[in-house]
C-alpha positions in Angstrom: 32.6 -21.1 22.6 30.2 -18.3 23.5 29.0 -17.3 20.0 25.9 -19.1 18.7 25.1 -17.0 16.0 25.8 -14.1 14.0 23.1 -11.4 12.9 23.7 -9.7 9.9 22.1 -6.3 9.2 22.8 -4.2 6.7 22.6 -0.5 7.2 22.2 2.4 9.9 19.5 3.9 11.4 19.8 7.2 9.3 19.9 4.9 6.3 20.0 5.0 3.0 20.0 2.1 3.0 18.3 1.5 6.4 19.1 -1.6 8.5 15.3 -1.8 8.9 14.4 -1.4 4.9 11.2 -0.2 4.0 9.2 -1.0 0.9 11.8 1.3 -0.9 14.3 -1.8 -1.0 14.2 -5.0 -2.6 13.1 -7.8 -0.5 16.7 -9.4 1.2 18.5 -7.0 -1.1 21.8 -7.7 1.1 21.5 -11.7 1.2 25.2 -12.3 -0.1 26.3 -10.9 2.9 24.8 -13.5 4.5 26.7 -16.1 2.1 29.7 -14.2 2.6 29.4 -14.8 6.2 28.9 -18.2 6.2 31.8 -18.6 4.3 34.0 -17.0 6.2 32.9 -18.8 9.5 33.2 -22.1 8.1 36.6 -21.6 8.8 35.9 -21.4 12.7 36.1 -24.7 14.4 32.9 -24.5 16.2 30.0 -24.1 13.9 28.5 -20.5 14.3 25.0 -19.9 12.4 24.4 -16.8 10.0 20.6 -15.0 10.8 19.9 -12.8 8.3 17.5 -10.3 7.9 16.2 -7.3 5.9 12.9 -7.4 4.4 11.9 -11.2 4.5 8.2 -11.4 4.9 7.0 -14.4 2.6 7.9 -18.2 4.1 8.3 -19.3 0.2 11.5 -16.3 0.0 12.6 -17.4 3.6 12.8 -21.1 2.7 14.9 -20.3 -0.3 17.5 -18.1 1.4 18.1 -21.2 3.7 17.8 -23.5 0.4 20.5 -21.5 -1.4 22.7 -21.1 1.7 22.9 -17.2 2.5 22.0 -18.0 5.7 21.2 -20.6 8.5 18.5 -18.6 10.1 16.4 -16.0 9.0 14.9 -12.8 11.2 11.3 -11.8 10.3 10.4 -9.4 13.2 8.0 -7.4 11.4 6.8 -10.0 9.5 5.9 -11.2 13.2 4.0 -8.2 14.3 2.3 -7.6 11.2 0.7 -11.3 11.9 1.8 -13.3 14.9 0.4 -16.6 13.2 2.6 -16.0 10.2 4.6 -18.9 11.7 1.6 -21.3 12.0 -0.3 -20.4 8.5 2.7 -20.6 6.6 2.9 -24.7 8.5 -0.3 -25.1 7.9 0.0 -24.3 4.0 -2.5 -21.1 4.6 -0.7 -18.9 2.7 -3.8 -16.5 1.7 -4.6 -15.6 4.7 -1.2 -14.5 6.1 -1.2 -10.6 6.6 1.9 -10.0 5.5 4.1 -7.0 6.1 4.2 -4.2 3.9 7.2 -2.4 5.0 5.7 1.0 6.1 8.2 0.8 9.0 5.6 2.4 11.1 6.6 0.2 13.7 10.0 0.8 14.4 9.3 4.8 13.4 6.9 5.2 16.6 9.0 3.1 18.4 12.3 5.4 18.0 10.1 8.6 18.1 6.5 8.3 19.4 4.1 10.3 18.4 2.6 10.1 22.1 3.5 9.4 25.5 3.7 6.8 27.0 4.9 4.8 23.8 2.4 2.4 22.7 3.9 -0.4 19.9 1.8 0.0 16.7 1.6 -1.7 13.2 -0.2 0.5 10.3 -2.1 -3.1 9.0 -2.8 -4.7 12.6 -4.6 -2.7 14.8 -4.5 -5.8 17.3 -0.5 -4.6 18.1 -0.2 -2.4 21.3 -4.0 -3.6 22.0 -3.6 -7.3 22.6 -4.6 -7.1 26.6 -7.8 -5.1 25.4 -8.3 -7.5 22.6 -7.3 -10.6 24.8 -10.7 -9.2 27.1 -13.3 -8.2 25.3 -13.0 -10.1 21.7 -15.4 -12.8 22.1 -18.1 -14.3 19.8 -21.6 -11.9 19.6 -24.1 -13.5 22.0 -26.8 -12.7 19.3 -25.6 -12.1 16.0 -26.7 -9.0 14.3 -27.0 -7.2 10.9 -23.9 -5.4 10.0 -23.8 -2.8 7.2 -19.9 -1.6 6.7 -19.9 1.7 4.4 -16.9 2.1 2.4 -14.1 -0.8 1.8 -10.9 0.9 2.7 -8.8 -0.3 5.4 -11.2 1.1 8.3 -14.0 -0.6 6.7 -12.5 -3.7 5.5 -11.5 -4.6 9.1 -14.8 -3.6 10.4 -16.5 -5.9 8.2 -13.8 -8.6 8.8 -14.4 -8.2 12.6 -17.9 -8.3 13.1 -17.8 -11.3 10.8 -14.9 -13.7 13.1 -17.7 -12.3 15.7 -20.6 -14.3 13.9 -22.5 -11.2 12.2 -24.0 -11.0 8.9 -22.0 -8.1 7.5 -22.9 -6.4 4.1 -20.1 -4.2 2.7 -21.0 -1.2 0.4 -18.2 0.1 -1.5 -18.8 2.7 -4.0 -15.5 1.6 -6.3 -14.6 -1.1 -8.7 -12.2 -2.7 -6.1 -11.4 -2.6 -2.2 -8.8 -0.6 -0.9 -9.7 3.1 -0.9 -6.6 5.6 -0.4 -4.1 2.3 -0.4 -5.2 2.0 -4.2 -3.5 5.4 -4.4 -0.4 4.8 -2.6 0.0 1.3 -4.3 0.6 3.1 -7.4 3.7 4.7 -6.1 7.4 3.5 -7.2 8.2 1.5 -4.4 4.9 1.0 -2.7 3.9 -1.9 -4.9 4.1 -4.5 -2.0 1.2 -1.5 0.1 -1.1 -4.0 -1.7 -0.1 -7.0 0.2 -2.4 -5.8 2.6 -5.2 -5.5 0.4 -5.0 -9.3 -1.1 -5.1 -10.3 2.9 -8.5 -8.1 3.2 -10.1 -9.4 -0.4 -9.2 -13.1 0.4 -10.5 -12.3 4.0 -13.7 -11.1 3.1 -14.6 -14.0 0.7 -13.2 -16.8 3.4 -15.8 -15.0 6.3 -18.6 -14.8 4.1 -18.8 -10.9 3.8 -21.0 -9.7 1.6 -19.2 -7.2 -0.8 -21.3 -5.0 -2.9 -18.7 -2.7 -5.0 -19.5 0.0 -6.9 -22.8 0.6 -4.2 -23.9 4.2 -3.9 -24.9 4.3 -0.3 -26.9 7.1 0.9 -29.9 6.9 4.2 -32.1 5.7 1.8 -29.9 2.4 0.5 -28.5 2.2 4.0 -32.2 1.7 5.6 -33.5 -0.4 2.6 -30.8 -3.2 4.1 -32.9 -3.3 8.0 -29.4 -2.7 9.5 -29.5 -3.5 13.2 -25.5 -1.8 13.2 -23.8 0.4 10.6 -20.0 1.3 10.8 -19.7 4.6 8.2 -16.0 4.5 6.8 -16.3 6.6 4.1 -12.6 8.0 4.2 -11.6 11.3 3.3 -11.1 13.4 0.4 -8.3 16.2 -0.2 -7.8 19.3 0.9 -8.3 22.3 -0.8 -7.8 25.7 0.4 -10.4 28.3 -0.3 -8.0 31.3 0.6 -5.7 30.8 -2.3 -6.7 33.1 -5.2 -6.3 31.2 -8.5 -6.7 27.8 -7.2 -9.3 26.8 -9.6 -7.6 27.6 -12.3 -7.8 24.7 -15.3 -3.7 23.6 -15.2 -4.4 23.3 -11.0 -5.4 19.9 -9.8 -5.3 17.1 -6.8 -2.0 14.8 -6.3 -5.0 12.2 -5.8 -6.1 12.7 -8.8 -2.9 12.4 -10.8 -2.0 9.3 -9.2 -5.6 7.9 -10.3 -4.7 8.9 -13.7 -8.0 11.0 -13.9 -5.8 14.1 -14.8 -2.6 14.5 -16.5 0.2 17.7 -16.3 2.5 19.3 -18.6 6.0 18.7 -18.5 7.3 21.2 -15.6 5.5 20.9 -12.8 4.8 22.7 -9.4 4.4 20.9 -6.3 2.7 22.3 -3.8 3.4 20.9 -0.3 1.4 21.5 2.5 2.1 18.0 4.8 5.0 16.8 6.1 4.9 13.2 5.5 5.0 10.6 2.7 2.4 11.8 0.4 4.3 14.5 -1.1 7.2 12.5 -1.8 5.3 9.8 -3.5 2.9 12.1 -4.9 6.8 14.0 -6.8 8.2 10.8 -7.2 5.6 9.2 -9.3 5.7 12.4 -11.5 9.4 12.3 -11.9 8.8 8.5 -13.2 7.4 9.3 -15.5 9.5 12.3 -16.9 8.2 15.0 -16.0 10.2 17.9 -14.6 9.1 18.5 -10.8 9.8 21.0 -8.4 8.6 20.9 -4.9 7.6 24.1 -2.9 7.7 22.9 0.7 6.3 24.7 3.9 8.8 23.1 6.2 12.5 23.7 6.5 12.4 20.5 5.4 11.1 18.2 3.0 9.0 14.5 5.6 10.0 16.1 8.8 7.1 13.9 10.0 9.4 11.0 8.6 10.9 8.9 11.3 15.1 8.4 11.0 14.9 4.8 9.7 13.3 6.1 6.4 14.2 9.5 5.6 17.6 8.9 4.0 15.7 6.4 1.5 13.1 9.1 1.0 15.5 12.4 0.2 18.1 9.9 -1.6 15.1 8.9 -3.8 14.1 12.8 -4.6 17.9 13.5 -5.5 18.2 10.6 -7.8 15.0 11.8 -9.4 16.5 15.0 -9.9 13.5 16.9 -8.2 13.9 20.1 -6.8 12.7 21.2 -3.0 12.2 24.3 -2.1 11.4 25.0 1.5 9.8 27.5 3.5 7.5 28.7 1.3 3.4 28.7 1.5 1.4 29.3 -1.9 -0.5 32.8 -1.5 -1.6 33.3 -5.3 -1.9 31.8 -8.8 -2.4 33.2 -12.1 -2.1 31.3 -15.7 1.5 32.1 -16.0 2.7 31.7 -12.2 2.5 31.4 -8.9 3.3 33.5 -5.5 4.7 32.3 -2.3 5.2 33.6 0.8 8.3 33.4 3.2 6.9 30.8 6.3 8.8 32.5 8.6 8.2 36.2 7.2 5.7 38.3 4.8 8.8 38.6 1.9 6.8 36.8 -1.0 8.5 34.9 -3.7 7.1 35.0 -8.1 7.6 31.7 -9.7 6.5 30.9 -13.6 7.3 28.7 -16.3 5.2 25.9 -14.8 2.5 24.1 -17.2 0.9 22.5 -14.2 0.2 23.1 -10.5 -0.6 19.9 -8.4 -1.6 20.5 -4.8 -0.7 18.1 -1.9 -2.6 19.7 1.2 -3.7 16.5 3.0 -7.4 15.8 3.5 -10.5 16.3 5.0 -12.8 13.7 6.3 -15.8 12.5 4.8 -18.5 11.6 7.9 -21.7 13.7 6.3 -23.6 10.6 5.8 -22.4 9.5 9.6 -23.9 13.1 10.8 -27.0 12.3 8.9 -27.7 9.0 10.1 -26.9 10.0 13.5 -29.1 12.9 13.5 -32.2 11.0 12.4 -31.3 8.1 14.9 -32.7 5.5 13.1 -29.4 3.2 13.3 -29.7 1.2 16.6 -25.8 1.0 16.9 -23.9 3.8 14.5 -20.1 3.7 14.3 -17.3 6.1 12.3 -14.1 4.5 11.3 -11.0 5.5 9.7 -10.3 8.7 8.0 -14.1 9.6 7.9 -13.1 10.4 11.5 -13.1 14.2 12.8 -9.7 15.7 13.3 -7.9 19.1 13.0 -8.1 20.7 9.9 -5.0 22.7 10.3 -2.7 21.9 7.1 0.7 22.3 9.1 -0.2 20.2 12.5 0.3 16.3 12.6 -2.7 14.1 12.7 -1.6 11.6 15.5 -2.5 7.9 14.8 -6.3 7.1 16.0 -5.3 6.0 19.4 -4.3 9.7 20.4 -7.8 10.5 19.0 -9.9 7.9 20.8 -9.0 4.2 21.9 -12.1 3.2 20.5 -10.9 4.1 17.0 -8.1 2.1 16.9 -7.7 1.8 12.7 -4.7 3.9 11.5 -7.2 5.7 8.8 -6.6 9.3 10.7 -4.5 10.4 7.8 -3.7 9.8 3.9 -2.7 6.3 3.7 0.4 7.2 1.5 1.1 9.7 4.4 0.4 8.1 7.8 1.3 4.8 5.7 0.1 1.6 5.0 -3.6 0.7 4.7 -4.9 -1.9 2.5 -6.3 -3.0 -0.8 -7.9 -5.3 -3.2 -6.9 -7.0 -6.0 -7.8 -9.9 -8.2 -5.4 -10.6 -10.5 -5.6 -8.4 -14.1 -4.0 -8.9 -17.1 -4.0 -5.6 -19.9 -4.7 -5.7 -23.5 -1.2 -4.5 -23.6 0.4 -7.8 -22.8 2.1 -10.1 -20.3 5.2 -12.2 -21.2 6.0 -15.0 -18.8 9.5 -16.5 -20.2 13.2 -16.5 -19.1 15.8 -14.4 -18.6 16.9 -14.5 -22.0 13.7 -13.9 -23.9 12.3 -17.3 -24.6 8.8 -17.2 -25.8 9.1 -14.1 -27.8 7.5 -11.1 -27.4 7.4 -7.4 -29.0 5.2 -5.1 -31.1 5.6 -7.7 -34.4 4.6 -10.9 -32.3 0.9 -12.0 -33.2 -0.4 -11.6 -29.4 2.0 -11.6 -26.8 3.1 -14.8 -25.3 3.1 -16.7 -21.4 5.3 -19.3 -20.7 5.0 -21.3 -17.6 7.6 -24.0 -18.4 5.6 -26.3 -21.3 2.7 -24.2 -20.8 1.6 -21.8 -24.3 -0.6 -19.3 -22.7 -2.1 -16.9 -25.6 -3.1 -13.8 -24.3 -6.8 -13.3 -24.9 -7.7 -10.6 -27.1 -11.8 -9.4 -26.8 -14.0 -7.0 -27.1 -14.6 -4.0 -24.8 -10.8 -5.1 -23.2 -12.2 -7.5 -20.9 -12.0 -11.5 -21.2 -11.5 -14.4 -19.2 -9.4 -17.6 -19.1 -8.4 -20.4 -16.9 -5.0 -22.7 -17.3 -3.5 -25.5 -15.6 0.5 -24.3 -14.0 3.2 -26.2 -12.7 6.1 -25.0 -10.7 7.3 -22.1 -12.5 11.5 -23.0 -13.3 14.2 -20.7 -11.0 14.4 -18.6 -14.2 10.8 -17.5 -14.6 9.6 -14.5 -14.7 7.0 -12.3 -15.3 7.8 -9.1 -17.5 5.1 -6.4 -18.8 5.1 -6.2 -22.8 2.8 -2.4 -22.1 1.5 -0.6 -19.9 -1.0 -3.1 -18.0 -3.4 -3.5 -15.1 -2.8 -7.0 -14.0 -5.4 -9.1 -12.0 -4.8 -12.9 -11.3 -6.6 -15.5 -9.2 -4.8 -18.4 -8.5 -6.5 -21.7 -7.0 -8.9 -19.4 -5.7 -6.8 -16.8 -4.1 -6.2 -13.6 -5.0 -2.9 -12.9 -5.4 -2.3 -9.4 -6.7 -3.5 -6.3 -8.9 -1.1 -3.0 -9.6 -0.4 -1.1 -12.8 3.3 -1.4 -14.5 4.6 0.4 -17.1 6.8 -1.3 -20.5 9.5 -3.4 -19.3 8.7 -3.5 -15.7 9.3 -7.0 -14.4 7.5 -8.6 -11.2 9.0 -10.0 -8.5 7.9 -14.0 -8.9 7.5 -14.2 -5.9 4.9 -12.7 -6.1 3.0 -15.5 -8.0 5.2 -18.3 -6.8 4.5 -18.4 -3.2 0.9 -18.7 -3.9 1.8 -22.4 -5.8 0.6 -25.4 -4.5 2.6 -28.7 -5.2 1.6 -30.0 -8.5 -0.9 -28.9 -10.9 -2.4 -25.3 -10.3 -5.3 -23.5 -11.2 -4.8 -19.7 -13.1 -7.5 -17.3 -13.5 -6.7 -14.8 -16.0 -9.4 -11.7 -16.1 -8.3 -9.2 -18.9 -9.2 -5.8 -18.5 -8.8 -2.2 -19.9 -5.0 -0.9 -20.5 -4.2 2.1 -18.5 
């Protein structure tokens, strides 16, 4: 008669899997546990509830687990902390503007090994966490509003701009991309960081329900900046990365940027080097999203180790994911030369130097450096009343081997988590709204219905009774609105090609990333964003990748 419950988690804290999954696992990828359990304490006289838990962030997944009976209760700690309204907005039907967790596992990471003393409880998308007394104090409505110019729309920016906006300012936002987002654009594009943009659709919808105005693809230099009579200007112009001018050969034409790849501005050969100078996510996702896509990868690490920066909760996931992907890691070693035909390395812990060749591409992952030039500029002429640097644009150590601590070790006042790459110090934010290739979108069942391959005349969405024909035009780009029901238990969504998807549904933006053929998306990921009844769809086509 004392038990009440049972709590079912499903791993160890050295996991792979991990009882606190990160974005590397499917959301409540271990729910027939939870059935299992139930059944088997049915047979107890007393009725004993079953909480699960393990990656639920989304009220529309949560309900359904209860629905479908793997559980009685469901455990959404993180889901908490990444927004303690989650509860009430998801009541209230205000599903767009619930900041939902992207499963960094940042939080639990600095809670089991802090990066400073004393601990401090910290969330990579709400800066509010560990704050809340000073936030509690001073956040109040402006007693005169003011004329806010926010440069750059990543994380740091976006939040500034959202900020000064609950505050009552008129906030313009100059980014100088096609979308929000910055660096967690980058990481987004990652196998298994897909959900990184969850983050971004909260800042997008965000910034049209407060009014911001965002100017994308805004050059902003002194001159633009003064032309806009800011009476405050927050510079959050990110960083850029690193590379090291005491490397002979590193300009050579078959060297280039992990950034750059993951943008697609550059492509590699079929064997390619890795070269690691950071110790946390970046270069994993950075080999990873090489390996995905076939190419041969080998990883020449500093460290004894490959993440060392990478708490215990998700570095079983991380190596496990490496082995599976057959990539190589060779530790220990720091890049000292190149040539067209191979590389030299240096022993970390000695001067014994190491040839490598047979590589047809060199991609360096040294970190970054931050971008606050137009910060320096503004500040030396002191024509900006009130002049502010945010995020990653914020000075730190250059050193390539020591860990940036999160911006609280750097200043309290700079509280957004920007202080490093965001696919390395984790989880910043993006934009989206809601794309659709050239290359094709199916939205049928499980078994195929609606048709779809190379021979189909255009390919084909199905939303129950719905015939949605994709929209071919000109120059890639086109636009089209539908009416949707409830999409049936079977739906899904499956990419017919390689596709940038953008959709905006009843308003809200609900999602942009970039799949490859065959690639099906979680639904979701659409369906949560349905309101009872008819719906209203968005489609905006846009250029394949």
């Amino acid at each position: 008669g004392l038990l009440d419950f049972v709590d079912i988690d499903t791993g160890h804290c050295w996991g792979a899997p991990s009882y606190v999954p990160s974005s590397y696992h499917p959301h409540a990828e271990f729910r027939e546990f939870g059935k299992a359990a139930r059944a088997d304490l049915a047979l107890m006289e007393r009725k004993i509830a079953v909480l699960f838990t393990g990656r639920i962030n989304d009220p529309v997944l949560a309900e359904e687990l209860i629905k479908n009976g793997y559980c009685d209760l469901v455990g959404m700690v993180r889901a908490g902390i990444a927004d303690p309204e989650f509860a009430n907005k998801a009541r209230e039907g205000r599903l767009g503007e619930i900041r939902r967790c992207i499963g960094c596992t940042r939080c639990i990471d600095e809670a089991s090994e802090p990066a400073t003393m004393p601990y401090t409880p910290m969330c990579s998308i709400n800066p509010v966490i560990g704050n809340e007394l000073r936030w509690e104090q001073q956040y109040r409505p402006a007693e005169k509003p003011k004329r806010v110019v926010v440069v750059g729309g990543g994380i740091a920016g976006c939040e500034a701009a959202r900020v000064a906006a609950m505050r009552g300012h008129q906030v313009i936002l100059l980014e100088q991309g096609k979308r929000l987002g910055g660096q967690l654009l980058i990481a987004a594009r990652a196998p298994g960081r897909d959900s990184f943009e969850d983050q971004a659709y909260f800042e997008e919808n965000e910034m049209a329900r407060l009014g911001v105005d965002v100017r994308l693809q805004s050059v902003a230099d002194i001159a633009a900046i003064k032309a806009l009579s800011p009476q405050a200007v927050v510079i959050a112009t990110g960083s850029v990365p690193r590379v090291p001018d005491d490397v002979p050969g590193i300009g050579l034409p078959h060297v280039v940027q992990g950034w750059d790849v993951m943008l697609g501005k550059v492509s590699t050969g079929d064997r390619v080097a890795v070269i690691s100078q950071e110790d946390y996510y970046q270069t994993p996702t950075v080999a990873e999203f090489l390996a995905s896509r076939g190419k041969q990868v080998e990883v020449f690490h500093k460290s004894v180790h490959l993440g060392t920066e990478i708490a215990r909760y998700s570095i079983g996931m991380v190596l496990s994911r490496m082995e599976q992907c057959g990539i190589q890691v060779h530790p220990n070693l720091v890049l000292k030369q190149l040539w067209p035909d191979g590389l030299e390395f240096v022993s970390s812990w000695g001067g014994k130097t190491y040839r490598r060749e047979g590589f047809d591409s060199v991609v360096l992952v040294y970190g970054s450096t931050p971008q606050h030039e137009l910060y320096d500029q503004l500040k030396a002429e002191g024509c900006i009343p009130q002049l502010y640097l945010a995020g990653s644009a914020w000075p730190r150590p250059a050193s390539p081997g020591l860990r940036v601590l999160p911006s609280r070790a750097v200043s309290r006042r700079n509280r957004t988590p920007g202080n490093h790459p965001v696919w390395t110090r984790i989880a910043w934010v993006a934009a989206a709204v809601f794309c659709l290739a050239i290359a094709g979108i199916e939205f049928g069942h499980r078994l195929g219905a609606g048709g779809s391959g190379a021979n189909a005349d255009a390919p084909v969405w199905i939303w129950r009774d719905h015939d949605l024909r994709h929209v071919q035009a000109a120059g890639f780009y086109a636009v089209k609105e539908f009416d949707l029901v409830a999409a049936p238990a079977d739906a899904e969504v499956r990419i017919l090609g390689d596709a940038e998807y953008l959709l905006l549904l009843n308003g809200v933006r609900i999602g942009s990333n970039r799949f490859v053929s065959g690639a099906v998306l979680d639904r979701y990921r659409v369906e949560r964003w349905l309101a009872p009844g008819r719906n209203r769809l968005v489609v905006e086509l846009r250029s394949p990748v």
